[in-house]
Backbone as a chain_set.jsonl record, in Angstrom:
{"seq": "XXXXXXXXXXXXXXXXXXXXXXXXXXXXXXXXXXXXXXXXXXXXXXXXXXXXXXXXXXXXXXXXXXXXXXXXXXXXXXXXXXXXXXXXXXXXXXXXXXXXXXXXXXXX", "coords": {"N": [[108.143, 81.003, 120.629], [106.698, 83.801, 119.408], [105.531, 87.14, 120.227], [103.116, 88.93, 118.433], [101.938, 92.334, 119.691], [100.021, 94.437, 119.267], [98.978, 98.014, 120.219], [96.2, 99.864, 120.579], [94.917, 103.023, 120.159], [92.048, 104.58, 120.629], [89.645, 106.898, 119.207], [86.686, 107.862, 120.381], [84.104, 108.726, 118.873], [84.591, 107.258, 117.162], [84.714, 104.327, 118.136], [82.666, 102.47, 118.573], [82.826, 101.877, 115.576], [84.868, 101.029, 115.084], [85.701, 98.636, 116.738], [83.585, 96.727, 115.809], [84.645, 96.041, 113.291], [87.168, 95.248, 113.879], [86.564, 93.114, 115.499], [85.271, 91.04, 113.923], [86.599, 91.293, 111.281], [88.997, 92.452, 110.902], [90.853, 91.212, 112.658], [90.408, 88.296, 111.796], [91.323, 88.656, 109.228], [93.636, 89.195, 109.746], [95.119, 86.902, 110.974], [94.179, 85.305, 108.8], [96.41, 85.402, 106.77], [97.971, 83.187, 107.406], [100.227, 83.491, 108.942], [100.245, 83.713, 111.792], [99.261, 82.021, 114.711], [97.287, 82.174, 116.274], [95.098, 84.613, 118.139], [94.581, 87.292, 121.027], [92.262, 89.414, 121.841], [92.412, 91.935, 123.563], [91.147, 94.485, 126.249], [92.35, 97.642, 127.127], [92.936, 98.432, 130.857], [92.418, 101.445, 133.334], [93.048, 103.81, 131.539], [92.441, 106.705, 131.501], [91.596, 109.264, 129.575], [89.051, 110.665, 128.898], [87.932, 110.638, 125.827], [89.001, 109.077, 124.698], [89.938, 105.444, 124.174], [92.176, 102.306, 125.057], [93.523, 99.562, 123.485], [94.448, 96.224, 123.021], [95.698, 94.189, 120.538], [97.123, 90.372, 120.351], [99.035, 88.644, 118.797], [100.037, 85.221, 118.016], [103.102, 83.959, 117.161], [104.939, 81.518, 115.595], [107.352, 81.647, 114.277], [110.524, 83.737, 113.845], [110.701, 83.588, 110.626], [108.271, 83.497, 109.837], [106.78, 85.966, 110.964], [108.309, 87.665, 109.748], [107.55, 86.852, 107.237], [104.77, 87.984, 107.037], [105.443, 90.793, 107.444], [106.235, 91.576, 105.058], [104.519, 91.263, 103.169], [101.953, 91.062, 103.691], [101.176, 92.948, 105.898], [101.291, 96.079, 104.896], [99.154, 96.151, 103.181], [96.84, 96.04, 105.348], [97.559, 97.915, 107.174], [96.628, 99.762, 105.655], [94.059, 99.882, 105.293], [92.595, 99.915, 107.728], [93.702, 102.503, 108.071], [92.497, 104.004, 106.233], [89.957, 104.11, 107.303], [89.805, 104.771, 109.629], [91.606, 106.89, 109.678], [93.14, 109.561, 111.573], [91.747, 109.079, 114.035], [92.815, 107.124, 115.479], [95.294, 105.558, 116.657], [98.214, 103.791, 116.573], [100.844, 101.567, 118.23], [103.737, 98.941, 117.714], [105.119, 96.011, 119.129], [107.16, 93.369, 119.279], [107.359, 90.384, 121.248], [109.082, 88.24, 122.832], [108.104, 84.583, 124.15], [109.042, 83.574, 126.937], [108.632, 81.928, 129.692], [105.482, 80.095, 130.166], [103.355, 80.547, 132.787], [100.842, 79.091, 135.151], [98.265, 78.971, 137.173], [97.033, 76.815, 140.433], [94.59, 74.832, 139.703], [92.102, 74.066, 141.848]], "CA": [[106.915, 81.696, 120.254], [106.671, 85.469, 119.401], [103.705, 87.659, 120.329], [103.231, 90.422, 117.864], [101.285, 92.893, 120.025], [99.399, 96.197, 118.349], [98.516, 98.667, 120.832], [95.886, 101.316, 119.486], [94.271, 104.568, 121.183], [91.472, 104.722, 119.3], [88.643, 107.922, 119.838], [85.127, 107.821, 121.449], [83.748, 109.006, 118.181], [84.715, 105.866, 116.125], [85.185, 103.609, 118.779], [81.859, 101.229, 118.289], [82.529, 101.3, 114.506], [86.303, 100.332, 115.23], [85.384, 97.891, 117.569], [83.167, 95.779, 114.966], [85.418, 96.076, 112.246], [88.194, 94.085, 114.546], [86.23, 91.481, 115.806], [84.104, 90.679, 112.725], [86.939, 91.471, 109.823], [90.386, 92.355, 111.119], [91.591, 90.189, 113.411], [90.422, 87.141, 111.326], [92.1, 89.271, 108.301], [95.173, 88.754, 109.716], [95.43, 84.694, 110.984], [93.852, 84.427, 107.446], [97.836, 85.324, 106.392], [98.802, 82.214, 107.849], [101.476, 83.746, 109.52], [100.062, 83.581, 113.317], [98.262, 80.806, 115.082], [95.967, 82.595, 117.174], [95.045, 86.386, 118.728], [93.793, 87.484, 122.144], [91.802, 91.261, 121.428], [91.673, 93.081, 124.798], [91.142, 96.496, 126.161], [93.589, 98.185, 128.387], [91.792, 99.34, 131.753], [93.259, 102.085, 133.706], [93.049, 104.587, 130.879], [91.801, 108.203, 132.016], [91.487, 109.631, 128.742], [87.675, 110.426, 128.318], [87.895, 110.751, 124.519], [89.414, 107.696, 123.449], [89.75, 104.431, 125.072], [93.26, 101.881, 124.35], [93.529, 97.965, 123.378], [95.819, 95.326, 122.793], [95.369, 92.476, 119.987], [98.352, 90.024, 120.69], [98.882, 87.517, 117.43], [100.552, 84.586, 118.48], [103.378, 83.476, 116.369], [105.56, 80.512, 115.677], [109.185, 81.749, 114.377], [110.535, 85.203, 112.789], [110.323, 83.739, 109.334], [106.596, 83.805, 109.81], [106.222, 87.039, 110.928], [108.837, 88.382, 108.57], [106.771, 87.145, 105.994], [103.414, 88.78, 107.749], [105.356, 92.305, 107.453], [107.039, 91.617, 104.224], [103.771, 90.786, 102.141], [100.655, 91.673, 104.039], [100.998, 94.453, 107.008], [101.34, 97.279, 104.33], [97.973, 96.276, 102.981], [95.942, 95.465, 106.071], [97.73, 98.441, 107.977], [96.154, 100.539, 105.064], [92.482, 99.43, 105.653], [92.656, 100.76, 109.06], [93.928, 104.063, 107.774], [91.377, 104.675, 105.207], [88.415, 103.822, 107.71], [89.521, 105.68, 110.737], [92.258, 108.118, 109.751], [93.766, 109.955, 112.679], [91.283, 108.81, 115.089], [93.273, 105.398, 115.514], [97.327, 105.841, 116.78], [98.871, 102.412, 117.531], [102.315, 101.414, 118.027], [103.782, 97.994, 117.62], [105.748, 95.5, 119.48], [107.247, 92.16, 119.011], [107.613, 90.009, 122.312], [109.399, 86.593, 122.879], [107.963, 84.213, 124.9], [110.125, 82.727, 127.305], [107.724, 80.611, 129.683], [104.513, 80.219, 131.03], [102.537, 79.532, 134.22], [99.7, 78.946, 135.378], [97.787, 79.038, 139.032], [96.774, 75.759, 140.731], [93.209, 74.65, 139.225], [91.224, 73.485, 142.784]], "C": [[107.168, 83.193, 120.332], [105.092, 85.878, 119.427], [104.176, 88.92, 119.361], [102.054, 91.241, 118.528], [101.046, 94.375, 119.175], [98.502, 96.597, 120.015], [97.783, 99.844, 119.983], [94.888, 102.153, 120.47], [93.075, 104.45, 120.156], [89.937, 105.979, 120.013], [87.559, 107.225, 119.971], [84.353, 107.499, 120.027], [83.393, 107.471, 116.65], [84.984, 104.759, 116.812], [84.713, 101.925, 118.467], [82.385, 100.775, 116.515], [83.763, 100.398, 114.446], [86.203, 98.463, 115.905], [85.06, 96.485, 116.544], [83.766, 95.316, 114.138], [86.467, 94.741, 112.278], [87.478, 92.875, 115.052], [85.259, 91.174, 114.806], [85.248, 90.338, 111.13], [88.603, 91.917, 110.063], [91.318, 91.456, 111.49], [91.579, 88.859, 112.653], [91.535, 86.9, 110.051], [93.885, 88.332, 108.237], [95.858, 87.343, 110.075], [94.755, 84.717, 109.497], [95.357, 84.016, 106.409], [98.257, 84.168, 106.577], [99.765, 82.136, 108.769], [101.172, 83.442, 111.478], [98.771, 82.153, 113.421], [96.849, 81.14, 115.786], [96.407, 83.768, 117.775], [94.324, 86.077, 119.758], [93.894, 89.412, 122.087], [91.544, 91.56, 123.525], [91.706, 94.367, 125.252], [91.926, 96.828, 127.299], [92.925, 99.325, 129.435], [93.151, 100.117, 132.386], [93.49, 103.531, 133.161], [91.947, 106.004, 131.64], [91.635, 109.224, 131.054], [90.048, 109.738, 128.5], [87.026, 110.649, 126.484], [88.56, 109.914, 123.694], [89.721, 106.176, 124.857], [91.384, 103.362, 123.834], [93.136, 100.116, 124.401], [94.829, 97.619, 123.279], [95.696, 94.376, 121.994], [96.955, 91.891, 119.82], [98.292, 88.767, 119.724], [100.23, 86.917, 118.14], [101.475, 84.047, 116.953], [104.89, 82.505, 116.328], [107.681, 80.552, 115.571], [109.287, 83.081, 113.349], [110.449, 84.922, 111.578], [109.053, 83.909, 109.212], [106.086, 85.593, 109.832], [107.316, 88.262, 110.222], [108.103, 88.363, 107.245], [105.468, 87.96, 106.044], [103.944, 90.558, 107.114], [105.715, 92.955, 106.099], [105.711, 92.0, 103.049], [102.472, 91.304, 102.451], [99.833, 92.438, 105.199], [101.06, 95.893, 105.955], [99.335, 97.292, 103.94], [96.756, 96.15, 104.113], [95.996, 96.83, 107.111], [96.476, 100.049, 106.924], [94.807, 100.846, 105.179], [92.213, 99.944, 106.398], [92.505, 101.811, 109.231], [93.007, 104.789, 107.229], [90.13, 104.577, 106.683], [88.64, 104.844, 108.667], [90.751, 106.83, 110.881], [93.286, 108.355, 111.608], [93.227, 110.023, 114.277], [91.824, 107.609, 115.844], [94.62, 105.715, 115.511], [97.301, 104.436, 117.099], [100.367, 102.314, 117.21], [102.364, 99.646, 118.053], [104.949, 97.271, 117.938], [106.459, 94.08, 119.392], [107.861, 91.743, 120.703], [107.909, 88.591, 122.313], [108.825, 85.891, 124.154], [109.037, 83.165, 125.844], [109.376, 81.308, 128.069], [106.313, 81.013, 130.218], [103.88, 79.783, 132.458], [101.506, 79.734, 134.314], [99.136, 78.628, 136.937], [97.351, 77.28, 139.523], [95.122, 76.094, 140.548], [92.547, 73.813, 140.424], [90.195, 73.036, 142.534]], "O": [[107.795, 83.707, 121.258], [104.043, 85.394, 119.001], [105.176, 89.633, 119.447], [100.978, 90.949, 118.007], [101.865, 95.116, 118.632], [97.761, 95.886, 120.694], [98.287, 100.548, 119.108], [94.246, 101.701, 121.418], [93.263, 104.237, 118.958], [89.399, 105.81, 121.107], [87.492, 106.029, 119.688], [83.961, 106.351, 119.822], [82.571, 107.07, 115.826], [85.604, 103.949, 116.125], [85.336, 100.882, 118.272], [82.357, 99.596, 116.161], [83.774, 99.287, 113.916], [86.64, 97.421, 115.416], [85.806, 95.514, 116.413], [83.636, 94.103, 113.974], [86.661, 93.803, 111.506], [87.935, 91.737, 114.945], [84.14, 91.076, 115.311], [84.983, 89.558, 110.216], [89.379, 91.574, 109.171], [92.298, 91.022, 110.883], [92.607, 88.189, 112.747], [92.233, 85.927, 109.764], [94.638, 87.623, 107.57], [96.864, 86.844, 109.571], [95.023, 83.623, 109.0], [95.544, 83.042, 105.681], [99.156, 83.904, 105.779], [100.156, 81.115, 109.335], [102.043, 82.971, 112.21], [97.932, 81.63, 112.689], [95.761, 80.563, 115.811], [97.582, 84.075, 117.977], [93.587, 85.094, 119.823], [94.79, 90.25, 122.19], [90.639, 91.332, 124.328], [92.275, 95.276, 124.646], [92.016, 96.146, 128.32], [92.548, 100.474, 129.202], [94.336, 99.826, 132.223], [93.967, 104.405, 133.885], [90.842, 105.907, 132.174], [91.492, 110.32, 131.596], [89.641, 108.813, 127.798], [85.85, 110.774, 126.145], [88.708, 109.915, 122.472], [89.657, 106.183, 126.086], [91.633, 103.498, 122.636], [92.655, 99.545, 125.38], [95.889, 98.237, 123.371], [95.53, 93.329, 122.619], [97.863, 92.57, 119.342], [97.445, 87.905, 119.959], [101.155, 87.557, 118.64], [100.897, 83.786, 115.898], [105.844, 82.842, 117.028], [108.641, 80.044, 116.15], [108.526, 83.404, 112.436], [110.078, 85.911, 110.946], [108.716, 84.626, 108.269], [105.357, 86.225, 109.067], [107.108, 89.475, 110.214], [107.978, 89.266, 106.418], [105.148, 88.596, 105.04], [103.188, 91.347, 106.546], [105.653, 94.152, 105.816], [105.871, 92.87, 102.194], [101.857, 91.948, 101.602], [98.632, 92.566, 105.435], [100.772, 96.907, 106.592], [98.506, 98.126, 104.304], [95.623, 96.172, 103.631], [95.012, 97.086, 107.805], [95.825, 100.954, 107.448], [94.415, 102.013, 105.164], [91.366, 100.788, 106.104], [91.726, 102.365, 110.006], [92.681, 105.931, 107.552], [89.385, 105.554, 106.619], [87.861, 105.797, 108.695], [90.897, 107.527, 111.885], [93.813, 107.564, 112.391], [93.717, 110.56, 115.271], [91.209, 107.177, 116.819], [95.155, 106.123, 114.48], [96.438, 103.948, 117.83], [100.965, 102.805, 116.252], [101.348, 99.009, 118.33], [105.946, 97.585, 117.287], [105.433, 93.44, 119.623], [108.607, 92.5, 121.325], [107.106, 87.779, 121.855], [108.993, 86.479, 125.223], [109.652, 82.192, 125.407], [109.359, 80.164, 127.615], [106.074, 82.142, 130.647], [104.04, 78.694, 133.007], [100.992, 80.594, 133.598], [99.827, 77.981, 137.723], [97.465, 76.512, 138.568], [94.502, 77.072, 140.967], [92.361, 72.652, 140.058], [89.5, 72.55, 143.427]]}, "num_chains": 1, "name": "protein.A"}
């Protein structure tokens, strides 16, 4: 399994409209590709920045041909959408992460 994580800074100013955008029309955007199975959107606490606030949406995905095809065919257009709406209020960088294993706590 590969996680494709997007980290994004995103300002105060556009934050709520950002906000909606991704959980209403982005995030679905992109599992609509096919390429990932499932996302987990969260916000990254800790931040001390009072003019922008930072997330994490982490697309879950199955094998690099998948998300070769994701970057090959429909990250130029989806990364564009983004751009037009919120410009230079919105930085993110982007990571790819392998999963090796998981655990989990004892359920009492």
């Amino acid at each position: 399994m590969i996680i494709y994580n997007v980290t994004i800074s995103i300002h105060q100013d556009v934050e709520i409209q950002w906000l909606e955008w991704m959980k209403t029309k982005h995030i679905q955007e992109v599992l609509d590709t096919g390429c990932f199975t499932s996302a987990r959107f969260t916000r990254i606490r800790g931040h001390d920045d009072p003019n922008s606030s930072n997330y994490s949406v982490q697309y879950m995905c199955n094998d690099n041909k998948l998300l070769k095809q994701y970057y090959e065919i429909h990250a130029p257009k989806l990364r564009d959408e983004g751009l037009k709406l919120f410009g230079d209020k919105m930085l993110t960088f982007r990571t790819e992460l392998e999963l090796i294993s998981e655990f989990f706590g004892n359920r009492s």
